[in-house]
N, C-alpha and C positions, 0 to 999 in steps of 0.2 A: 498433410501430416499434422497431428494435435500436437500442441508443445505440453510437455510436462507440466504437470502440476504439483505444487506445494500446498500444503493445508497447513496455517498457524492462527490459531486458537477459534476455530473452526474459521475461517478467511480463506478465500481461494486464490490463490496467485500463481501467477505461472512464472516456473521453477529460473528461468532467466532472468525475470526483473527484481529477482532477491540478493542484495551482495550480501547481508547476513541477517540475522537475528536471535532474539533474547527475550527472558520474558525475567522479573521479578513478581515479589509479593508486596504488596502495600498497603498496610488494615486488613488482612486479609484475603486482599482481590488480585487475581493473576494481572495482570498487566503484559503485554505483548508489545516489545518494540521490534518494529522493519526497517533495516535502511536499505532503500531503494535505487536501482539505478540509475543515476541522474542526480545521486546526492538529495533526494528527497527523505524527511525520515518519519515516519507515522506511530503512534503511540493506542491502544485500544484493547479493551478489557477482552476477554473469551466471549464468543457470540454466542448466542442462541438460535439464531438465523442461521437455517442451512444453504442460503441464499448469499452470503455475503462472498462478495471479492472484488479482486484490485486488480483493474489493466493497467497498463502502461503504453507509453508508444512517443516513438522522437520521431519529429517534425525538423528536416532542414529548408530554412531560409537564407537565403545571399549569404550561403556560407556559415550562417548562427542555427545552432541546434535548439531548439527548442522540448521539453516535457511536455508529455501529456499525462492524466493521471485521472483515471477514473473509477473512484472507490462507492458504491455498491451496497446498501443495507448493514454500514457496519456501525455500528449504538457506540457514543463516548468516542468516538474517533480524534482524534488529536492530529495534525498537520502542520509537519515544520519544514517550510516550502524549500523547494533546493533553491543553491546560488545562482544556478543558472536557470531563464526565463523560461516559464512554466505556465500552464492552463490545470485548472484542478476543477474535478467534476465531481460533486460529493451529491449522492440520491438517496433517501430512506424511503421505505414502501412501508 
């Protein structure tokens, strides 16, 4: 079965690893903030890439959960890592 998907400011995320979001104007440029589950939170303008999106995925070790985070052709990306121990995989094509 496909999990849902969410599209925000064209970014592909599937619709479970999103606790919410928002977007402002800044100099005139939309701005997209995600906060992610796992308390990660990412920041990044509307894309042009109809390519871009953001996995996710928890990793447990000896009891500690660990993020994973693997974000995908997205320009200006901004990454404010969670509290808890994390791997982050950032790709442009």
């Amino acid at each position: 079965m496909d999990r849902e998907k969410l599209n925000i400011g064209n970014v592909n995320f599937d619709k479970d690893s999103v606790l919410c979001s928002k977007y402002v104007y800044e100099k005139g440029q939309k701005l997209n903030y995600v906060f992610l589950v796992g308390g990660t939170k990412i920041m990044f303008p509307d894309q042009e890439n109809k390519n871009a999106a953001v996995s996710l995925a928890t990793n447990y070790n000896s009891e500690v959960s660990e993020v994973c985070a693997w974000f995908n052709n997205i320009k200006g990306l901004i990454i404010e890592e969670s509290p808890q121990k994390g791997n982050y995989y950032v790709r442009e094509t």
